[in-house]
N, CA, C, O and CB atoms as a CASP TS submission, in Angstrom:
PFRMAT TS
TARGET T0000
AUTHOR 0000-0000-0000
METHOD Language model
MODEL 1
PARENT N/A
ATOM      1  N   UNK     1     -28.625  -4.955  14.219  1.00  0.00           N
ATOM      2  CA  UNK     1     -28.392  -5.601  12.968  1.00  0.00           C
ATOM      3  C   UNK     1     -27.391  -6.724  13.204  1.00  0.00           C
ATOM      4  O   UNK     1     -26.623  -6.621  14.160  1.00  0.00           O
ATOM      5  CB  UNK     1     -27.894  -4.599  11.905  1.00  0.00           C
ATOM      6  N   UNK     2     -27.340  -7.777  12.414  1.00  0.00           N
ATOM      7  CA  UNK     2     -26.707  -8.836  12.564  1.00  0.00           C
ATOM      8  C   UNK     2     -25.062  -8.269  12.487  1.00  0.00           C
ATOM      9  O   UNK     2     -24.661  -7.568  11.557  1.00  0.00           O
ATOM     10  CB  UNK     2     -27.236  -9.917  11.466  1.00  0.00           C
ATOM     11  N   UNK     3     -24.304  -8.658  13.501  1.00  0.00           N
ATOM     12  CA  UNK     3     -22.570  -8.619  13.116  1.00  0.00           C
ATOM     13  C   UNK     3     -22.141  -9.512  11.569  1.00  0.00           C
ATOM     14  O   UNK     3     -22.418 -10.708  11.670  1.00  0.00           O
ATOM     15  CB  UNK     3     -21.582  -9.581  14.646  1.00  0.00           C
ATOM     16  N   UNK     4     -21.585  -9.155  10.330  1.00  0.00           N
ATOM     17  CA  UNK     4     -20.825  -9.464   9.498  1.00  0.00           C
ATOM     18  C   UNK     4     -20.236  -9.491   9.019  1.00  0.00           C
ATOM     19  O   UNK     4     -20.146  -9.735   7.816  1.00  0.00           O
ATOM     20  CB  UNK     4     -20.785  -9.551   9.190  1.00  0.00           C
ATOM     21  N   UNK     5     -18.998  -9.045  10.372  1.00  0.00           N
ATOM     22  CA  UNK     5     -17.556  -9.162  10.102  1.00  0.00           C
ATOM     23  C   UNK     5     -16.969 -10.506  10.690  1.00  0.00           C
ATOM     24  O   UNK     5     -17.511 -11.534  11.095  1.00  0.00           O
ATOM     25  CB  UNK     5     -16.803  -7.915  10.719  1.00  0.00           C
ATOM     26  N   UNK     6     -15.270  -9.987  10.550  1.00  0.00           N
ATOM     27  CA  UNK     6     -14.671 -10.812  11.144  1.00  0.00           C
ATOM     28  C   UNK     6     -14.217 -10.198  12.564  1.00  0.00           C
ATOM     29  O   UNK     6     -13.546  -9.189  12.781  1.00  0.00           O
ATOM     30  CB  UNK     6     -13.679 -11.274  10.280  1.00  0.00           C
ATOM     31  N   UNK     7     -14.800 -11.135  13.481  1.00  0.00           N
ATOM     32  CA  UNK     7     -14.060 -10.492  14.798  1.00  0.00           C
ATOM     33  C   UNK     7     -12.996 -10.729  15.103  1.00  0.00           C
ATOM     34  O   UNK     7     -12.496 -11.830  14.870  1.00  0.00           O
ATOM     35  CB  UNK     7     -14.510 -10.683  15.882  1.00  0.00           C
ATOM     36  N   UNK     8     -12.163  -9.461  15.893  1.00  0.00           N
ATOM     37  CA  UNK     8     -11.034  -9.676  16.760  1.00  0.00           C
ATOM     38  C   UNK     8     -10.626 -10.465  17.521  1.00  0.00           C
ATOM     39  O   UNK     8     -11.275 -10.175  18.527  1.00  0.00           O
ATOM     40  CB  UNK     8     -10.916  -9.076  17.310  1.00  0.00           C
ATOM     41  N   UNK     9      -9.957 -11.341  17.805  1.00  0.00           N
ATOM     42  CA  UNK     9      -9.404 -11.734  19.410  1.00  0.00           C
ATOM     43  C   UNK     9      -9.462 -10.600  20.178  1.00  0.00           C
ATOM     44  O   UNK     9      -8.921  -9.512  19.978  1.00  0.00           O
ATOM     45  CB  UNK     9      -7.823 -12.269  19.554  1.00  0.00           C
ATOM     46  N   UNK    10      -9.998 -10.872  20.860  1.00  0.00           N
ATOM     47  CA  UNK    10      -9.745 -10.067  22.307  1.00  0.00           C
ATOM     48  C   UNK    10      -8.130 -10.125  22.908  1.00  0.00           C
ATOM     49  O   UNK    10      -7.330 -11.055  23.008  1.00  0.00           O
ATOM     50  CB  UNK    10     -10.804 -10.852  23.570  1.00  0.00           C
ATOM     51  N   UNK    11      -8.066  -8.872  23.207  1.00  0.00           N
ATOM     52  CA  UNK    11      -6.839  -8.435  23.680  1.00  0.00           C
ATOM     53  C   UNK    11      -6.682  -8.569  25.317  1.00  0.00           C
ATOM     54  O   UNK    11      -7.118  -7.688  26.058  1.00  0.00           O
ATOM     55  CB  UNK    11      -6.681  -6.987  23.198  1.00  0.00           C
ATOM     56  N   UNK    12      -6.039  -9.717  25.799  1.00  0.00           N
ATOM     57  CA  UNK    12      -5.996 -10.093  27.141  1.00  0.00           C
ATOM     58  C   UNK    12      -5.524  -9.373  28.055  1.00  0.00           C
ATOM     59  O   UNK    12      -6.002  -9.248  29.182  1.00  0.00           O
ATOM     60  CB  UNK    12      -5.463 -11.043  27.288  1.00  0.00           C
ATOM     61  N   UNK    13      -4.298  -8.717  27.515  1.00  0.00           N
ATOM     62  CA  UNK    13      -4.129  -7.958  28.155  1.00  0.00           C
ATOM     63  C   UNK    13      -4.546  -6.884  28.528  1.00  0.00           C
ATOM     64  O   UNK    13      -4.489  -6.789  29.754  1.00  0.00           O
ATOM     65  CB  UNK    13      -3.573  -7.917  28.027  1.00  0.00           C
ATOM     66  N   UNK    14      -5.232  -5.392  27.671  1.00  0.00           N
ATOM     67  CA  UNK    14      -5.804  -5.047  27.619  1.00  0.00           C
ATOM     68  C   UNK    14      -7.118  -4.714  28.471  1.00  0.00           C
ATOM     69  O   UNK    14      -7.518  -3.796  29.187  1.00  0.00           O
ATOM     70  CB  UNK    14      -5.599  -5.355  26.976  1.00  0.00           C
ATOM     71  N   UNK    15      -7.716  -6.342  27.863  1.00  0.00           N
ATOM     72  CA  UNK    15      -8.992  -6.283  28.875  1.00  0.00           C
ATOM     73  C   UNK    15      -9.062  -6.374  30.433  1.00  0.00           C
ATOM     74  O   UNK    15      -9.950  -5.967  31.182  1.00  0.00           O
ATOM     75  CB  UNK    15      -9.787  -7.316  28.538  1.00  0.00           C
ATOM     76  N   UNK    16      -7.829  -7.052  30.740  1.00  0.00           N
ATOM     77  CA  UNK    16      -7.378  -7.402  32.195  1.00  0.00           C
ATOM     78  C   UNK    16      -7.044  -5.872  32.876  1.00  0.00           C
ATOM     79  O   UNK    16      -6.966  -5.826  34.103  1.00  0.00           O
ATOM     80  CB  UNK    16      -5.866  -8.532  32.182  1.00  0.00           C
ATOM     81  N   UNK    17      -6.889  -4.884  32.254  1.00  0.00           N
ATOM     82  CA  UNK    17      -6.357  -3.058  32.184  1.00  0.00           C
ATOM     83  C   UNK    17      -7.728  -2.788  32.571  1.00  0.00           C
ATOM     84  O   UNK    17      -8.039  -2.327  33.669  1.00  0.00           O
ATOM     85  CB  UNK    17      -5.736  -2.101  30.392  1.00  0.00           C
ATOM     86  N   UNK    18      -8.627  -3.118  31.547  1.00  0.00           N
ATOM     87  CA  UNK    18     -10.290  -2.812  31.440  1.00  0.00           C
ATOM     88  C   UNK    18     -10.856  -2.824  32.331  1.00  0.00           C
ATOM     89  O   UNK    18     -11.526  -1.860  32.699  1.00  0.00           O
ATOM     90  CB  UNK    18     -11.088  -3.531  30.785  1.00  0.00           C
ATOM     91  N   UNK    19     -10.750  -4.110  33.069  1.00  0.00           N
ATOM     92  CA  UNK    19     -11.388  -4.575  33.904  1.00  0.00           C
ATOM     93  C   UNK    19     -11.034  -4.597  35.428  1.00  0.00           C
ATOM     94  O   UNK    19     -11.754  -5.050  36.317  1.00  0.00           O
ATOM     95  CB  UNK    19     -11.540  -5.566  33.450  1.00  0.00           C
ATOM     96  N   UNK    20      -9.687  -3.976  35.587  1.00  0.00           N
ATOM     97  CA  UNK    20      -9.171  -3.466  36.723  1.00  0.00           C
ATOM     98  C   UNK    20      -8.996  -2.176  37.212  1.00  0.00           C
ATOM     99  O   UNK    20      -8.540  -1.875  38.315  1.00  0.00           O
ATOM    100  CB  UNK    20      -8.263  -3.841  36.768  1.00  0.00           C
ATOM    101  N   UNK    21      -9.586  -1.040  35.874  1.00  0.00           N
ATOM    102  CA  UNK    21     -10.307  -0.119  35.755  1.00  0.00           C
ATOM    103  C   UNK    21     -11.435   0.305  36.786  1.00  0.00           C
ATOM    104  O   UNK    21     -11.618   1.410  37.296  1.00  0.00           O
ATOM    105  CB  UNK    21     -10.689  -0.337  34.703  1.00  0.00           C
ATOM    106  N   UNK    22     -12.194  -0.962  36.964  1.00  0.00           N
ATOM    107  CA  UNK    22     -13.433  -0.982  37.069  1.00  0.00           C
ATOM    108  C   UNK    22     -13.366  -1.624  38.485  1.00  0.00           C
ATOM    109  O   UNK    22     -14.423  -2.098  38.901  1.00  0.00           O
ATOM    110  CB  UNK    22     -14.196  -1.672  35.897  1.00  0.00           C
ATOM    111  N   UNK    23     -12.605  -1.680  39.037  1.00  0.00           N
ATOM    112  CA  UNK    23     -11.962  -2.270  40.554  1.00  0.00           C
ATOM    113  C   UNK    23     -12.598  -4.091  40.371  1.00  0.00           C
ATOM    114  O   UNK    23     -13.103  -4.700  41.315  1.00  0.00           O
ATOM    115  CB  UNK    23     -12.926  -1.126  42.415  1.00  0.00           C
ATOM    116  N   UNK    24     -12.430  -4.630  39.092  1.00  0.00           N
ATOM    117  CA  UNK    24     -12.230  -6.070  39.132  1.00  0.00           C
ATOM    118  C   UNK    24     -13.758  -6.268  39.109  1.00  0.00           C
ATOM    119  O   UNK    24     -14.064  -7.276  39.747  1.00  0.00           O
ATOM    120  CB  UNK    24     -11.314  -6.748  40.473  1.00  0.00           C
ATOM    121  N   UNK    25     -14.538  -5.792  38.714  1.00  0.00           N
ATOM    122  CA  UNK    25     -16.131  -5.603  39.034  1.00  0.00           C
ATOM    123  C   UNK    25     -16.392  -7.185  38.037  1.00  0.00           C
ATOM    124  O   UNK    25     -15.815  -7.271  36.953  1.00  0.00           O
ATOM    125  CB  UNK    25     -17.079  -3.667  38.257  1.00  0.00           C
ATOM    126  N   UNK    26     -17.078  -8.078  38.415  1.00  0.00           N
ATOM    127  CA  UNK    26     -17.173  -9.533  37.362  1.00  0.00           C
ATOM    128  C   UNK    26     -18.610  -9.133  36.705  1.00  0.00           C
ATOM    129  O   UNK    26     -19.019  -9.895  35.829  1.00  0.00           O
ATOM    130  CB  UNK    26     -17.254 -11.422  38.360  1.00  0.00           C
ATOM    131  N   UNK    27     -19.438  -7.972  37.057  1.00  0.00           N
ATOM    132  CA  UNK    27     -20.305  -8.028  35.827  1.00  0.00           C
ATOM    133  C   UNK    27     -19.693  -6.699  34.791  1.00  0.00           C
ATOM    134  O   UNK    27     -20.064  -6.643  33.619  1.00  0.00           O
ATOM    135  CB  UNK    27     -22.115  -7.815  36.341  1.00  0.00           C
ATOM    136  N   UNK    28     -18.647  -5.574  35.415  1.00  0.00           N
ATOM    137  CA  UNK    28     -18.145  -5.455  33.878  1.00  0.00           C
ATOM    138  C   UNK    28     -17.147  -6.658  33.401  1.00  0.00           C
ATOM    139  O   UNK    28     -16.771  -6.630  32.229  1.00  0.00           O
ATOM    140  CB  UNK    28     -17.288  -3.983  33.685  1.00  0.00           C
ATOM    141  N   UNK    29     -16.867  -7.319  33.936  1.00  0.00           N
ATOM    142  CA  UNK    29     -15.798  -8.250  32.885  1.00  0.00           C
ATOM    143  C   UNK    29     -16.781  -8.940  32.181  1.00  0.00           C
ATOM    144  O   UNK    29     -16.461  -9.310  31.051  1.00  0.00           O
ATOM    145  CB  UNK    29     -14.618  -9.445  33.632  1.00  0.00           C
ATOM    146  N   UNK    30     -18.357  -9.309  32.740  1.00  0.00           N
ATOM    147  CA  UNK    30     -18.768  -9.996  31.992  1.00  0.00           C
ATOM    148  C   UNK    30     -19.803  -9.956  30.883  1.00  0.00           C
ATOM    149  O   UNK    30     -20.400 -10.710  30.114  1.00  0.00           O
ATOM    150  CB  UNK    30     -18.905 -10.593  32.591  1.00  0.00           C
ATOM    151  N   UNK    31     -19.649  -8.082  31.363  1.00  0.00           N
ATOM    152  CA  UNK    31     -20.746  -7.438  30.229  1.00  0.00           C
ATOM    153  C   UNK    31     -19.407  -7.507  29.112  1.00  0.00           C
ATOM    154  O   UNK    31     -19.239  -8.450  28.338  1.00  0.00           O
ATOM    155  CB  UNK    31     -21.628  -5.435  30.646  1.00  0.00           C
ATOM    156  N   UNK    32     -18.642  -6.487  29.193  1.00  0.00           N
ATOM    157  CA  UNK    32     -17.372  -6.559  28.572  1.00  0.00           C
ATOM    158  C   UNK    32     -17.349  -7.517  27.357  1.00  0.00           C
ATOM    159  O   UNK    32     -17.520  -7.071  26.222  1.00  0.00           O
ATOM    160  CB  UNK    32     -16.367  -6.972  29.584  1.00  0.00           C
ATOM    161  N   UNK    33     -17.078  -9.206  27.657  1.00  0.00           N
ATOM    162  CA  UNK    33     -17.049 -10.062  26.874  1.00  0.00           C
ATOM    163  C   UNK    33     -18.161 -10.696  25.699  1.00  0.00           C
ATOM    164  O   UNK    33     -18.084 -11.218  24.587  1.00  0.00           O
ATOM    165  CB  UNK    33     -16.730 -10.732  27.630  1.00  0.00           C
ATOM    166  N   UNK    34     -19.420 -10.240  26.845  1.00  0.00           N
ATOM    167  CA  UNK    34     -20.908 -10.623  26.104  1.00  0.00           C
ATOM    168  C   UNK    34     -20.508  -9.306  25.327  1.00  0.00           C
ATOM    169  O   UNK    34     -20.145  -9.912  24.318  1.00  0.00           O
ATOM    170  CB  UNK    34     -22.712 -10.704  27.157  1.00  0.00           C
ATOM    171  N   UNK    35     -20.316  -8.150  25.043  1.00  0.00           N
ATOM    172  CA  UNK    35     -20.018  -7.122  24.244  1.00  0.00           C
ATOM    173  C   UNK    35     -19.134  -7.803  22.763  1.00  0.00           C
ATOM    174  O   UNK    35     -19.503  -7.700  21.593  1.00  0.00           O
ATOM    175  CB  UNK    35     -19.123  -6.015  25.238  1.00  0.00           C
ATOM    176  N   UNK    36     -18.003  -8.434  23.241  1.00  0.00           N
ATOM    177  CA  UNK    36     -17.096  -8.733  22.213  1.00  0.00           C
ATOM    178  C   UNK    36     -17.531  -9.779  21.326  1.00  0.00           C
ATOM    179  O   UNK    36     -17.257  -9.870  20.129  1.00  0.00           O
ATOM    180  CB  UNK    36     -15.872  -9.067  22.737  1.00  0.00           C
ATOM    181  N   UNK    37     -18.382 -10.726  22.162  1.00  0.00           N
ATOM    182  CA  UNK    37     -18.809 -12.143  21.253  1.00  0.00           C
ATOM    183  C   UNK    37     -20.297 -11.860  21.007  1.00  0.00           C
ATOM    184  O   UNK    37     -21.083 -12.784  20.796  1.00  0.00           O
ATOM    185  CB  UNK    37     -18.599 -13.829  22.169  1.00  0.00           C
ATOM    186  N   UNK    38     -20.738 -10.374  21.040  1.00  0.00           N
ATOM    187  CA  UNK    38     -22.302 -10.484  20.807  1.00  0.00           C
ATOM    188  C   UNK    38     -22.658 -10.624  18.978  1.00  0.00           C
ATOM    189  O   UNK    38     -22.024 -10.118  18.053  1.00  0.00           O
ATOM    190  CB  UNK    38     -23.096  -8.851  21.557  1.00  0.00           C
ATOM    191  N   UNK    39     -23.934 -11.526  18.922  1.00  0.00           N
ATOM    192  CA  UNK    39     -23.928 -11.759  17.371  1.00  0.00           C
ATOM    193  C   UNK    39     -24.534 -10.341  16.247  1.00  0.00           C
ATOM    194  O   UNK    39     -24.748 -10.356  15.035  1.00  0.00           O
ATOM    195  CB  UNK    39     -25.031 -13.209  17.174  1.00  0.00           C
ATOM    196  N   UNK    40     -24.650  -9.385  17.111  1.00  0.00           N
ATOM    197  CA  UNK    40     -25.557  -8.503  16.566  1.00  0.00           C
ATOM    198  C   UNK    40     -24.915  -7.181  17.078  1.00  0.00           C
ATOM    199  O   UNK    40     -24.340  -7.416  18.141  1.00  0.00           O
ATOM    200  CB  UNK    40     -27.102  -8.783  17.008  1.00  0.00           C
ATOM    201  N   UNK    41     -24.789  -5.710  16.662  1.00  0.00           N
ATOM    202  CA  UNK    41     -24.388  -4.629  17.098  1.00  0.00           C
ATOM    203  C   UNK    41     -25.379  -3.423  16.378  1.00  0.00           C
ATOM    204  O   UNK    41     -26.115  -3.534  15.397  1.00  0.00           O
ATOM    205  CB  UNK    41     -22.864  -4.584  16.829  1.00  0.00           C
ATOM    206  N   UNK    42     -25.158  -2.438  17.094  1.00  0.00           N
ATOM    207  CA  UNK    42     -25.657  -1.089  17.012  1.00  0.00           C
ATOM    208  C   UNK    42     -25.561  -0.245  16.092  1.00  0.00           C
ATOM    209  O   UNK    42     -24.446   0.273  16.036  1.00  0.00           O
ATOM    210  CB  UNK    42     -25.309  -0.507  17.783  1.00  0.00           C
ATOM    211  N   UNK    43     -26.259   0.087  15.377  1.00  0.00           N
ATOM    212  CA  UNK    43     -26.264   0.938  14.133  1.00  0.00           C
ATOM    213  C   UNK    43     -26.314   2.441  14.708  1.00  0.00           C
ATOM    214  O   UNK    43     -27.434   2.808  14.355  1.00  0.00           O
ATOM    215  CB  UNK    43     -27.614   0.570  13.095  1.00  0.00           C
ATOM    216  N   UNK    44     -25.858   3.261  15.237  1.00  0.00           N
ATOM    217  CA  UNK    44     -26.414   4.722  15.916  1.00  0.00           C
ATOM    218  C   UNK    44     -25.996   5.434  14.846  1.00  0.00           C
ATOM    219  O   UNK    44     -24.901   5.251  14.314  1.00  0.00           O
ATOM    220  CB  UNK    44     -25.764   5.349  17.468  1.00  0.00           C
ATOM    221  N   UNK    45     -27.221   6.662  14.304  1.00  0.00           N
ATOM    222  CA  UNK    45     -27.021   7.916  13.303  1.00  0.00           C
ATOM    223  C   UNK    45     -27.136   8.762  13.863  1.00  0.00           C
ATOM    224  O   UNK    45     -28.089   8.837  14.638  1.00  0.00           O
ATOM    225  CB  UNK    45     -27.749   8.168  12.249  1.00  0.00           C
ATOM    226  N   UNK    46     -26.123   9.914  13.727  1.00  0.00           N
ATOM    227  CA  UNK    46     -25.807  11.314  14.589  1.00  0.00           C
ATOM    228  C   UNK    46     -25.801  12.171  13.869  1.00  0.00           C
ATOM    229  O   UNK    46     -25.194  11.978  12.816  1.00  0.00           O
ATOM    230  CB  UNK    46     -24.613  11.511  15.315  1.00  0.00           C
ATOM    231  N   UNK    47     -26.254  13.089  14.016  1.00  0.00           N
ATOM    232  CA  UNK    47     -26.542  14.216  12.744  1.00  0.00           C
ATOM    233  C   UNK    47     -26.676  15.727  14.201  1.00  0.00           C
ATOM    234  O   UNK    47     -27.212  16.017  15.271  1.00  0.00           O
ATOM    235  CB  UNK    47     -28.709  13.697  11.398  1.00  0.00           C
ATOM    236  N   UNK    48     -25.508  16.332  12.891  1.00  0.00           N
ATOM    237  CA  UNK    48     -24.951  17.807  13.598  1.00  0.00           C
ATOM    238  C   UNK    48     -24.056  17.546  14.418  1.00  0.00           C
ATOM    239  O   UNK    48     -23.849  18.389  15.290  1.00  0.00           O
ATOM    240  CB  UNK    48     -25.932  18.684  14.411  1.00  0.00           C
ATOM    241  N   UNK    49     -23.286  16.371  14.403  1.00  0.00           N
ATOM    242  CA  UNK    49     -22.264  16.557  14.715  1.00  0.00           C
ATOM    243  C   UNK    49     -20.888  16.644  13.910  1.00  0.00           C
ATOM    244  O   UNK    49     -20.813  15.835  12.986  1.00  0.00           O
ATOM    245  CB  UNK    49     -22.324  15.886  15.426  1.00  0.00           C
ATOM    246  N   UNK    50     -20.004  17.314  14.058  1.00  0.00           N
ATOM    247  CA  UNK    50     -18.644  17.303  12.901  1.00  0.00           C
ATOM    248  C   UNK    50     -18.091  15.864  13.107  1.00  0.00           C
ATOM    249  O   UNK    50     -18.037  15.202  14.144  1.00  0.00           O
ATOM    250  CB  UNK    50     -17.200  18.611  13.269  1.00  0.00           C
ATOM    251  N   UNK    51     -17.660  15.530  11.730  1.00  0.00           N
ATOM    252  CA  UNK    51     -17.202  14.362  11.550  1.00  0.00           C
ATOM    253  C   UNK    51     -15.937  14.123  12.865  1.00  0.00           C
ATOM    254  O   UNK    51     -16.032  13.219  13.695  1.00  0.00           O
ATOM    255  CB  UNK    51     -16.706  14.311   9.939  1.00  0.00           C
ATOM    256  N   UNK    52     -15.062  14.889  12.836  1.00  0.00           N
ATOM    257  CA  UNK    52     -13.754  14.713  13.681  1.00  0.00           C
ATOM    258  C   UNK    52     -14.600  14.036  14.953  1.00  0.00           C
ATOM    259  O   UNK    52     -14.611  12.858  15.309  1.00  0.00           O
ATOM    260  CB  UNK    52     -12.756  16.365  14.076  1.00  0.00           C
ATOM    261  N   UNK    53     -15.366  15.285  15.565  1.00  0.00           N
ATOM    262  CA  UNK    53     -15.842  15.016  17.088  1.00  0.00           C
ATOM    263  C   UNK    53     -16.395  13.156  17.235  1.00  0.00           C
ATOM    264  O   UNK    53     -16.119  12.251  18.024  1.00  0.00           O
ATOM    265  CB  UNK    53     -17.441  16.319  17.444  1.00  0.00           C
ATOM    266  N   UNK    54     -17.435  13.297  15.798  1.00  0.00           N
ATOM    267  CA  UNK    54     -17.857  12.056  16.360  1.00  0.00           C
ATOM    268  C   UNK    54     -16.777  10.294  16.267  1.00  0.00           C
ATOM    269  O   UNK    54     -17.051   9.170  16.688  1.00  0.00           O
ATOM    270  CB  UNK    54     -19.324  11.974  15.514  1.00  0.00           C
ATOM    271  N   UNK    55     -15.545  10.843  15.516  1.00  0.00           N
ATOM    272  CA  UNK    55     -14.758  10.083  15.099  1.00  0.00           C
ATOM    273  C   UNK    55     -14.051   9.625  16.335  1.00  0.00           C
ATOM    274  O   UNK    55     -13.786   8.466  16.656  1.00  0.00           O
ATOM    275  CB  UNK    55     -14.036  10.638  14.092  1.00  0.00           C
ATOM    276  N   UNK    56     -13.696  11.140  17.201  1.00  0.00           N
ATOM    277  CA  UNK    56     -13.117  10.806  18.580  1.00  0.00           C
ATOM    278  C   UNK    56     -13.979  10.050  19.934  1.00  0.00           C
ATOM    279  O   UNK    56     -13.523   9.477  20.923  1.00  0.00           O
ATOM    280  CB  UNK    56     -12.666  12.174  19.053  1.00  0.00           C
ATOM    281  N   UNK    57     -15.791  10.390  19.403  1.00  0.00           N
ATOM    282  CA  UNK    57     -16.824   9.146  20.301  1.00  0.00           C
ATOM    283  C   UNK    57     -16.415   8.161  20.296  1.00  0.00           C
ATOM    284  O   UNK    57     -15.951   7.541  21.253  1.00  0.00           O
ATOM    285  CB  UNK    57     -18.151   8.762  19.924  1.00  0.00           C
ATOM    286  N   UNK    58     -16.551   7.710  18.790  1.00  0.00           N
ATOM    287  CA  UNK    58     -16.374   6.179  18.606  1.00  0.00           C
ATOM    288  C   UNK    58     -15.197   5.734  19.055  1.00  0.00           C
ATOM    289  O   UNK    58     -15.177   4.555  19.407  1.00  0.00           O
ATOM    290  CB  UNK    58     -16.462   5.723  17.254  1.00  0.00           C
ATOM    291  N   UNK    59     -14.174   6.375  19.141  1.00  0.00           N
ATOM    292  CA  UNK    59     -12.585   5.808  19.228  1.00  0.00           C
ATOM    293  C   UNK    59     -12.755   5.741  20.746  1.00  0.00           C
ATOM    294  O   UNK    59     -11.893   5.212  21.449  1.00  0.00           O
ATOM    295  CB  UNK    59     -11.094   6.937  18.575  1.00  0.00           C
ATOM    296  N   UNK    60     -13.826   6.258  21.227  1.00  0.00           N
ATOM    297  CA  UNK    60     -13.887   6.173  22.930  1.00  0.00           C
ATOM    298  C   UNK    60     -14.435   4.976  23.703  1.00  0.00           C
ATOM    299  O   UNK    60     -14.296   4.586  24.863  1.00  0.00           O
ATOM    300  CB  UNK    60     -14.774   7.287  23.463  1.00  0.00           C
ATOM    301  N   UNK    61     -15.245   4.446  22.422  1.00  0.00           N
ATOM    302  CA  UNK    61     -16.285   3.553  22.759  1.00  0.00           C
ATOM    303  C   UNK    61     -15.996   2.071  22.317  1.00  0.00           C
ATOM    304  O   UNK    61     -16.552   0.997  22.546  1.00  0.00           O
ATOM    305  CB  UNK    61     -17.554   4.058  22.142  1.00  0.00           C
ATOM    306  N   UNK    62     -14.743   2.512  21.490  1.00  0.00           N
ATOM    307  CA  UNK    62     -14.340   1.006  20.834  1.00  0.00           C
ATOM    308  C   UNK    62     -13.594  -0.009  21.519  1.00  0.00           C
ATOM    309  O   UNK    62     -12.747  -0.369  20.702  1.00  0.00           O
ATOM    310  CB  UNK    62     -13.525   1.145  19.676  1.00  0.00           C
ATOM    311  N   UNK    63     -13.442  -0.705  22.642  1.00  0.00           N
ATOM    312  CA  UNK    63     -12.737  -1.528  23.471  1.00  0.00           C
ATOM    313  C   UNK    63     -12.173  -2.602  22.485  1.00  0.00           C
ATOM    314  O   UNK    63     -10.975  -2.793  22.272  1.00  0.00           O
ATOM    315  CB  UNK    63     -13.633  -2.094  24.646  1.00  0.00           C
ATOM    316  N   UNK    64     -12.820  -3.017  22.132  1.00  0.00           N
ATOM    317  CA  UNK    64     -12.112  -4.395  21.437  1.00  0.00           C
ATOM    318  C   UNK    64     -12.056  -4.623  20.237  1.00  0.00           C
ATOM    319  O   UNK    64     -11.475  -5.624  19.816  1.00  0.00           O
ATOM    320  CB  UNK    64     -12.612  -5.527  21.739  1.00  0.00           C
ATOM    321  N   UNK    65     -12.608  -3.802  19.490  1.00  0.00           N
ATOM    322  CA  UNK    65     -12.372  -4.221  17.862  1.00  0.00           C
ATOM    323  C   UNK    65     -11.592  -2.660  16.903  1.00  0.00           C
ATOM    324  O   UNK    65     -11.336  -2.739  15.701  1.00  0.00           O
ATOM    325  CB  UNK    65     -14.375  -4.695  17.050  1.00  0.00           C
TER
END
């Protein structure tokens, strides 16, 4: 679905953490960014899972916004 928010700045520092994570790998830095400036995102519906659990997914999955 189309993104229609307002996006974040990316957190430089942060991502520089992210991405050294990843032993400096330049296609995660550059999936990474195509992630942050992509015009469109993921709708996923989860069913049977408890709200908490899936609250702590997302908080896993959220890098930049």
């Amino acid at each position: 679905m189309p993104f229609s928010g307002k996006r974040n700045e990316v957190d430089a520092e942060r991502f520089k953490r992210y991405v050294h994570a990843w032993g400096n790998n330049k296609n995660i830095e550059q999936y990474t960014l195509d992630r942050a400036h992509a015009p469109y995102e993921i709708v996923l519906f989860l069913e049977g899972i408890s709200q908490l659990r899936l609250c702590q997914a997302l908080a896993q999955i959220q890098i930049f916004w």
